[in-house]
C-alpha positions, 0 to 999 in steps of 0.5 A, a space after each residue: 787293939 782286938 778288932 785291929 788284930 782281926 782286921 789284920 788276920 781277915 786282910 792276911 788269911 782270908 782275903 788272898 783266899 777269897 781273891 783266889 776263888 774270885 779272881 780266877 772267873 775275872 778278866 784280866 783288865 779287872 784283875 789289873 783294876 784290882 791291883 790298886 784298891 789297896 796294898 792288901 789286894 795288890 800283895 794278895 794278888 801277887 801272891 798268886 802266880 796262876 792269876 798271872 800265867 796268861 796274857 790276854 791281849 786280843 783285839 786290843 789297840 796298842 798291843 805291841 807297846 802293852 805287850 812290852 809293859 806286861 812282860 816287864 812286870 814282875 809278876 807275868 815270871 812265871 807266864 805260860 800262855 800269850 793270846 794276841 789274836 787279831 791285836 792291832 798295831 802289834 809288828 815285827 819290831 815289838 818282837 824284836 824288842 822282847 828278843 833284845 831284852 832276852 826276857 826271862 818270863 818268855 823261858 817259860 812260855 808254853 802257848 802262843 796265839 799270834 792270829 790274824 796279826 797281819 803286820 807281823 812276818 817271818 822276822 817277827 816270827 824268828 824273833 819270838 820263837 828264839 825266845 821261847 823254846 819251851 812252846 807248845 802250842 803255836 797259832 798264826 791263823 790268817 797271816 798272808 806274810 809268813 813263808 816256810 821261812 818261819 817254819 824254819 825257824 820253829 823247828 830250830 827253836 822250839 822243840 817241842 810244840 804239839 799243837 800246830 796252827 797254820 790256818 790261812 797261811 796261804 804261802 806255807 808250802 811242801 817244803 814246811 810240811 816236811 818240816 814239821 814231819 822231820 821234827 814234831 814227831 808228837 805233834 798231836 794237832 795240826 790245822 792247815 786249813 787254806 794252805 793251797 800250796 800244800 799238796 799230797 806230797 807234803 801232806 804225807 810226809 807229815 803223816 807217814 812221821 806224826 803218828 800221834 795226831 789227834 786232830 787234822 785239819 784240810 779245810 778246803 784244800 782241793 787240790 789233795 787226792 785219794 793218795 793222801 787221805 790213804 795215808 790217813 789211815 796210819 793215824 791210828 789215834 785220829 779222833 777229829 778230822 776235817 775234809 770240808 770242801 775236799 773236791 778230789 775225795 772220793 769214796 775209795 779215800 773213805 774207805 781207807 780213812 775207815 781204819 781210824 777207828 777212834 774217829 768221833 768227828 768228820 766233816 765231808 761238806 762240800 765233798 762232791 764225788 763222795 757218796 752213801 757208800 763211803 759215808 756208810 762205811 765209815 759209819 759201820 767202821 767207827 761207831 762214834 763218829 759225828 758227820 
């Protein structure tokens, strides 16, 4: 009788324990593994909803159909964060679905990462973003299908994203850069990297009303001119920024760009008409920088 009474104490007090030193640093496919080597793991386990407050699907098949099965499981309630990047087979249908149900896990969502879903559009995205109003962080890299169109609906859905990317869309345009200015006024991150139908204008909307911005991303949009990187000097929080393959920067952008002064990162590769003065200046201007 003694030794089942410590039998009962070790599965009790010491194993969620351990399980939750252990399963923290565990993949979720062995997380879900674990669910079947006893009635005391499994219990034990579901007692600890940090274990269940991400999702992580990436480049997994059939992600739309698993997508569907987690979140009607009980113990993805308290869900913060949803990774299907490069996931295949996931569309707009599955999104749809999760909209019909209205699932109460997706109340609380706070991260979503739908990169290089390619079968996935702006439909998709009305759907999804309607059912997560407390997202904060929103990624769809390389997604040839959405337009301003899903902007749209992120603003009008989501209030309170702060980190933002749109890296590849490459039909993004103006129209959501003003978008996002009008709304995300705490925007803290934002990547548009190959959105080449965004230009000065749109650009310095974003900027004159995000002044929060940590972290900007221009990779490769050749067609902006010293008049928006002029409007990169509001950023007085501005820490990393990336003007790769910036054609049409010159040195007088630099100099304006040196008044960030908390600047800690700056890549200028590729940027042909940039010379020893303006790197010079940015140099003695903000002393942490990194090239």
């Amino acid at each position: 009788m003694k030794e089942g009474r410590e039998d009962d104490e070790w599965n009790r007090d010491i194993v969620p324990r351990v399980l939750k030193i252990v399963c923290s640093r565990l993949s979720q496919r062995d997380l879900c593994s674990l669910l079947l080597v006893s009635p005391w793991c499994y219990h034990a386990l579901l007692s600890q909803p940090s274990l269940w407050q991400v999702l992580d699907l990436r480049e997994t098949s059939k992600a739309g159909e698993r997508l569907i099965a987690a979140l009607s499981q009980d113990r993805f309630r308290h869900i913060k964060k949803i990774i299907l990047e490069f996931a295949r087979d996931i569309n707009d249908e599955h999104l749809l679905h999760l909209k019909s149900k209205a699932l109460e896990q997706l109340q609380n969502l706070e991260s979503l990462n739908l990169n290089g879903c390619q079968k996935i559009s702006d439909i998709g995205i009305e759907a999804i973003t309607s059912a997560c109003p407390k997202l904060r962080v929103f990624s769809i890299y390389w997604n040839v299908k959405v337009t301003d169109m899903s902007l749209q609906y992120l603003v009008e859905n989501c209030k309170h994203v702060v980190d933002l990317n749109l890296s590849g869309c490459k039909n993004i345009s103006n129209q959501s850069m003003q978008l996002i200015g009008d709304n995300f006024k705490e925007l803290e991150e934002l990547n548009i990297t190959r959105c080449i139908k965004v230009t000065d204008i749109g650009l310095e909307h974003v900027l004159r009303n995000c002044s929060l911005l940590r972290s900007l991303n221009l990779y490769a949009l050749s067609s902006l001119t010293d008049r928006a990187y002029e409007m990169i000097s509001c950023l007085s929080n501005l820490r990393f920024l990336d003007l790769c393959g910036a054609q049409n920067l010159s040195d007088l952008g630099l100099f304006s760009i040196s008044r960030c002064k908390k600047l800690v990162s700056l890549n200028l590769t590729w940027c042909v008409r940039v010379t020893d003065a303006g790197v010079n200046e940015i140099a003695e201007a903000c002393r942490s920088v990194e090239f």
